[in-house]
Each structure stands twice: as structure tokens, then as C-alpha cells.
C-alpha positions as CSV (number, residue, x, y, z in Angstrom):
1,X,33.4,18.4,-29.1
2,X,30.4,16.8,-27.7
3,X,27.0,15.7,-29.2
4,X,24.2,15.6,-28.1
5,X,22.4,11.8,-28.6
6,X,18.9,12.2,-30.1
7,X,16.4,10.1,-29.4
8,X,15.1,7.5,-31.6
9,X,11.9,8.4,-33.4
10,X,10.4,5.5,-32.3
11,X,11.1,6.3,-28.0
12,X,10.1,9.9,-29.0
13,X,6.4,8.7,-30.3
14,X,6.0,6.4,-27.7
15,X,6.5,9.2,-25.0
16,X,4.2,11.3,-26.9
17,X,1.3,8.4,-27.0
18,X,2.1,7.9,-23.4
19,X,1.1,11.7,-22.6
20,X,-1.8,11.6,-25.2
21,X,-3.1,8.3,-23.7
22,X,-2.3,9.8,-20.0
23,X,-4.7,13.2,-21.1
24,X,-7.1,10.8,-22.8
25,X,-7.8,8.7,-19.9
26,X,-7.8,11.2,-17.5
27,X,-10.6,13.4,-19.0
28,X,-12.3,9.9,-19.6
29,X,-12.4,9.7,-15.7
30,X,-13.7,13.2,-15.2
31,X,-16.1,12.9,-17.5
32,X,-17.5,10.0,-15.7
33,X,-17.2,11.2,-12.4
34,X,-19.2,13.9,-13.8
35,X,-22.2,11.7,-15.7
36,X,-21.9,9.7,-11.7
37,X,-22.8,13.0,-10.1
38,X,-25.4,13.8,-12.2
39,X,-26.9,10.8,-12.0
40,X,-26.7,11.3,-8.6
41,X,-28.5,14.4,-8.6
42,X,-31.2,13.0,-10.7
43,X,-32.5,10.3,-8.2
44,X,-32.1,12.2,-5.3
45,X,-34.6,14.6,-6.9
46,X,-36.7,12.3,-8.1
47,X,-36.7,10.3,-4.7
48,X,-40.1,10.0,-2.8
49,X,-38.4,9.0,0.6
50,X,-34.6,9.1,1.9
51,X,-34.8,5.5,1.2
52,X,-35.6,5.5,-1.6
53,X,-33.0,8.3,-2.2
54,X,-30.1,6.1,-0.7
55,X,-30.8,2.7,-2.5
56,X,-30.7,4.9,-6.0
57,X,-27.7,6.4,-4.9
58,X,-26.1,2.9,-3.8
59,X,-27.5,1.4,-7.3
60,X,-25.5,3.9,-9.0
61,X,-21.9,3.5,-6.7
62,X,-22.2,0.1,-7.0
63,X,-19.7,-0.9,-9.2
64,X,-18.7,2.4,-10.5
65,X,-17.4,3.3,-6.7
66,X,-17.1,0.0,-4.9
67,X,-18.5,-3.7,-4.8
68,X,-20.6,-3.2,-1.7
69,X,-22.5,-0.6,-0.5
70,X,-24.4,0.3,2.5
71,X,-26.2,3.0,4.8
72,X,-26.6,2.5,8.3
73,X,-28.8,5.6,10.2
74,X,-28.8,6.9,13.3
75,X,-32.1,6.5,15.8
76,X,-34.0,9.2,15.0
77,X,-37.5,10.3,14.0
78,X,-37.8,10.2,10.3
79,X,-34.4,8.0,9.8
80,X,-35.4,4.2,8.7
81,X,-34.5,1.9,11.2
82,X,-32.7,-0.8,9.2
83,X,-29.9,-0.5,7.3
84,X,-29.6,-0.1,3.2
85,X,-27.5,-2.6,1.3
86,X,-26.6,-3.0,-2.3
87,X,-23.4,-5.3,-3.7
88,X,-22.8,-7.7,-7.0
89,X,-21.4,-10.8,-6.6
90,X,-17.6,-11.4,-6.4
91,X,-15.2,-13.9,-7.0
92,X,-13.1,-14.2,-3.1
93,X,-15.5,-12.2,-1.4
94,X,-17.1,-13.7,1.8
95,X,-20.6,-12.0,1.9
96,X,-21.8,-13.0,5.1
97,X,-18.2,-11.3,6.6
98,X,-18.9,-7.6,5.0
99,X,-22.3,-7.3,7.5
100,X,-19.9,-6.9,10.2
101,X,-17.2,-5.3,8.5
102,X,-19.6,-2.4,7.6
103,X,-21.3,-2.6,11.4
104,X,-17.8,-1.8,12.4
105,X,-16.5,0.8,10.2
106,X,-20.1,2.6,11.2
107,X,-19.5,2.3,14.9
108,X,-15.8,3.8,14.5
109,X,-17.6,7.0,12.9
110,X,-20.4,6.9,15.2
111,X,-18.1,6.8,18.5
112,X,-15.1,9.2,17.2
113,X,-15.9,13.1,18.7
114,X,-17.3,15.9,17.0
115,X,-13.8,17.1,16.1
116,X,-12.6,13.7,15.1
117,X,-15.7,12.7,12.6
118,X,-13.9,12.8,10.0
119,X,-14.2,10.3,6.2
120,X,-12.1,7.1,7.6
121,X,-9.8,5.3,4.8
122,X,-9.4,1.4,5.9
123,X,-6.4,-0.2,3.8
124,X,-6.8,-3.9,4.6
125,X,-3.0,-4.7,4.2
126,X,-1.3,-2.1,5.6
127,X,-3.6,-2.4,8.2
128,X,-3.5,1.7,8.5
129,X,-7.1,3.4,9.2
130,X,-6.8,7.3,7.7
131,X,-9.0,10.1,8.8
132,X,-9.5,12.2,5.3
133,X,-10.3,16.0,5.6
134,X,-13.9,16.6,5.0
135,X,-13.0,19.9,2.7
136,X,-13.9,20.0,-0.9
137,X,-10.7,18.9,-2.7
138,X,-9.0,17.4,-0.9
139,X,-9.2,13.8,-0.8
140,X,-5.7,13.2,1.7
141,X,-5.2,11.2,4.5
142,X,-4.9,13.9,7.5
143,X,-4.6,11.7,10.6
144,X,-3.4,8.0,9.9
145,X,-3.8,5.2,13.1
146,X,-3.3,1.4,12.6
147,X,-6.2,-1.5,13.0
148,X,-5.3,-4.5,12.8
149,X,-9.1,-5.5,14.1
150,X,-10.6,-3.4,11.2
151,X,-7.8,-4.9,8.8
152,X,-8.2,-8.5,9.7
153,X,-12.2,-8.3,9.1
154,X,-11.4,-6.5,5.7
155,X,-8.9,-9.4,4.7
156,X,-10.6,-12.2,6.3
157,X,-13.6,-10.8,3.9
158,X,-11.8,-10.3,0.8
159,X,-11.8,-6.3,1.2
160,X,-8.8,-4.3,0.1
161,X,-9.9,-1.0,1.1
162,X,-13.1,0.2,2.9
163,X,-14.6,4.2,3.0
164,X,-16.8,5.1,5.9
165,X,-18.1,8.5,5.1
166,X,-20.4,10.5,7.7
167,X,-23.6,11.4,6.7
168,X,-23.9,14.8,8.7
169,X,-25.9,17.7,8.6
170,X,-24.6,20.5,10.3
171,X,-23.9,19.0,13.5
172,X,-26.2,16.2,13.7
173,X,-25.1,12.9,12.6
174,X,-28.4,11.0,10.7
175,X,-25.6,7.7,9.7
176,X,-22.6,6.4,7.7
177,X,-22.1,5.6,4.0
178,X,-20.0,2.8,3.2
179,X,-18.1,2.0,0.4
180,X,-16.0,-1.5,0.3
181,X,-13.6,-2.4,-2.7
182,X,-12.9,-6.4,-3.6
183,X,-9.1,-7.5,-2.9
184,X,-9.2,-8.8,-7.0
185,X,-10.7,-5.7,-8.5
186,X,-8.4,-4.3,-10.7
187,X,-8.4,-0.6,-9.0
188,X,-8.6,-2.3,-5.3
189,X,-7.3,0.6,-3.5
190,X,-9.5,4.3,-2.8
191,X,-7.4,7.3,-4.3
192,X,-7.9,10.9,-3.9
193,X,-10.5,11.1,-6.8
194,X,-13.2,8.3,-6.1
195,X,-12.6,9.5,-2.3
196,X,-13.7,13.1,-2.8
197,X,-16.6,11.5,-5.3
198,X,-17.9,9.5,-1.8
199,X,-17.4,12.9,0.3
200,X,-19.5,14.7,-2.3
201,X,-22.4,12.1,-2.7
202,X,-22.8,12.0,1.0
203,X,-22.9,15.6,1.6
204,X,-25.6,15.4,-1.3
205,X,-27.5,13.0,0.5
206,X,-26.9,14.1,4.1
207,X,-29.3,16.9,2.7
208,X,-32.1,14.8,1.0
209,X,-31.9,12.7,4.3
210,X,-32.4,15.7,6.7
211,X,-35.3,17.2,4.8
212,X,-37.1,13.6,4.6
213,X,-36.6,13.6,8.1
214,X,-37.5,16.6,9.4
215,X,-40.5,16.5,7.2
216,X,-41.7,13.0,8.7
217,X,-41.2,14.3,11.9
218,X,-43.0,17.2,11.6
219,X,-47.3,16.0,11.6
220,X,-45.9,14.1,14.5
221,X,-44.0,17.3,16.3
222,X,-47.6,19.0,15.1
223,X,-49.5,16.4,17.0
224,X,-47.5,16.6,20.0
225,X,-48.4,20.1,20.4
226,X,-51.9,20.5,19.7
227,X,-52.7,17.0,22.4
């Protein structure tokens, strides 16, 4: 006859911590992401200008999202010419190599086609460059290239990973938001949640942008007219 071992106690509370701390941590998470969004929402509202909106929105990413944060717009009426910046110092991390890092990552979005303008997912050592599904929810890699180019400006610079997310509304592009991680920051590499955070916060202030925009443009559209 055979019997079954038990467990000891001790394995069977430490599996039951495990799950309690695993619950725990993850509504800790969603509850931030949540408080992040609302923030979020809160200064794009109170915003005077889409400049203002994005460096409020970069303020808050920065580091809750990333280490370095930028906005780079498109030439259009309305759109600011030069692009928005916001980082915090970081131990490894060549500052003056992350301007051209994030001048790159924009172009790749800027360049792909319509049908291609997707998020793009740089991992530095793998070298692999993923376009991530647009979609609400889902946060995976749908089309994955290599880059050794993209990769070797992202190491060189003490990057690990690097999010370019299109700021599009409808089908006009008015820029890209970037999002770059430090090499030695403890959660280095972009997962499905922070990902879909990005994808959100973009769509949020693709919208904020095209309003500002189209209402700067308009006394001018106005003026055009009536001369």
C-alpha cells in the first residue's frame, strides 16, 4: 500500500505567502498604473497648450515608465517645432548618446507605411526590433525584425530597451513618444503591462495634440480666407 507524502507545513506556508505576495504585488501594480493614468488625465485637462500637455505627461512617465522621455512632432501648423525632453540622471547612461537614439527610433516610425506604423519594441541585446499591435490589450510583439544599428546605439548608450509609440490621430501622424529604460534599472526590459500603459497615454495625448493643433491653425485658416 502506498502513501501519499505530505508536505511539510513549513513548504506548504511558504507556497501560500508566495501566492498571497504574487496577488499583493500584482494589484499594487494596477493600482498604480491606475493613479498614472489619472494623473495623466488630470494634466492633459488642465494643459494650456500641447506642450505643455506633453512635458506634464513626460514629468509623470519619467521614472514610473522609463529614465528618458521624449516627443518629437511632425511639421505641421499648430505642432511645436522642437522636440520635448525629460530624463533623471543615471549611473552608465551616456546622455549626449540618447539624442540620437530617440532621433532614430522616431524616423523608423515616421518612415514605416500606414499599414506598418505600428508601437516598435527595441531590446538592445537581443538586438530584435518588435512591432506591438496598436489594439487595446494587447501589449504582444506581432511582427519581430533584428537591428543591430538600433541595438548598438541603445547599448553604446546604456539603453536596455526603447518604446517608440506613434502619436496618430486618425490617419494623420502629428509625432512619436519615446520611452527608453536604463541597462541597470532593476525592471530594464518593457513587458506587456507598462507597454499597453505607453499605447494608452499616447492615444490620450494624440487627442489633446490634434485639438491644440487644429485650434492654432484655425485664426490662421480664418485669415487665409477672408485676404
Amino acid at each position: 500500500m502506498t502513501t501519499a507524502t505530505s508536505r511539510p507545513t513549513s513548504a506548504r506556508s511558504a507556497d501560500s505567502w508566495g501566492v498571497t505576495l504574487d496577488y499583493i504585488l500584482g494589484k499594487k501594480r494596477a493600482e498604480e498604473a491606475l493613479g498614472f493614468l489619472i494623473a495623466c488625465g488630470g494634466a492633459l485637462e488642465a494643459a494650456a497648450s500641447h506642450v505643455e500637455a506633453v512635458q506634464s505627461v513626460l514629468a509623470l512617465s519619467v521614472p514610473y515608465l522609463a529614465d528618458w522621455a521624449g516627443a518629437d512632432f511632425e511639421p505641421a501648423p499648430g505642432l511645436a517645432r522642437d522636440p520635448v525632453r525629460r530624463s533623471r540622471t543615471v549611473a552608465d547612461c551616456a546622455p549626449e548618446l540618447l539624442e540620437p537614439l530617440a532621433a532614430a527610433l522616431a524616423e523608423r516610425t515616421r518612415s514605416a507605411s500606414p499599414a506598418d506604423q505600428a508601437t516598435l519594441l527595441l531590446t538592445a541585446e537581443s538586438g530584435e526590433l518588435h512591432g506591438v499591435a496598436a489594439d487595446p490589450g494587447s501589449g504582444e510583439p506581432v511582427a519581430t525584425k533584428t537591428d543591430p544599428q538600433l541595438a548598438g546605439m541603445a547599448a553604446t548608450a546604456g539603453v536596455a530597451s526603447a518604446l517608440a509609440v506613434p502619436l496618430r490621430r486618425f490617419d494623420r501622424q502629428l509625432g512619436t513618444l519615446i520611452l527608453l529604460r536604463a541597462a541597470n534599472r532593476p525592471d530594464a526590459q518593457f513587458e506587456a503591462g507598462p507597454v499597453e500603459l505607453a499605447v494608452e497615454v499616447a492615444r490620450r495625448l494624440s487627442w489633446v495634440t490634434d485639438a491644440f493643433a487644429a485650434r492654432a491653425a484655425g485664426p490662421a485658416a480664418a485669415s487665409l480666407v477672408s485676404g
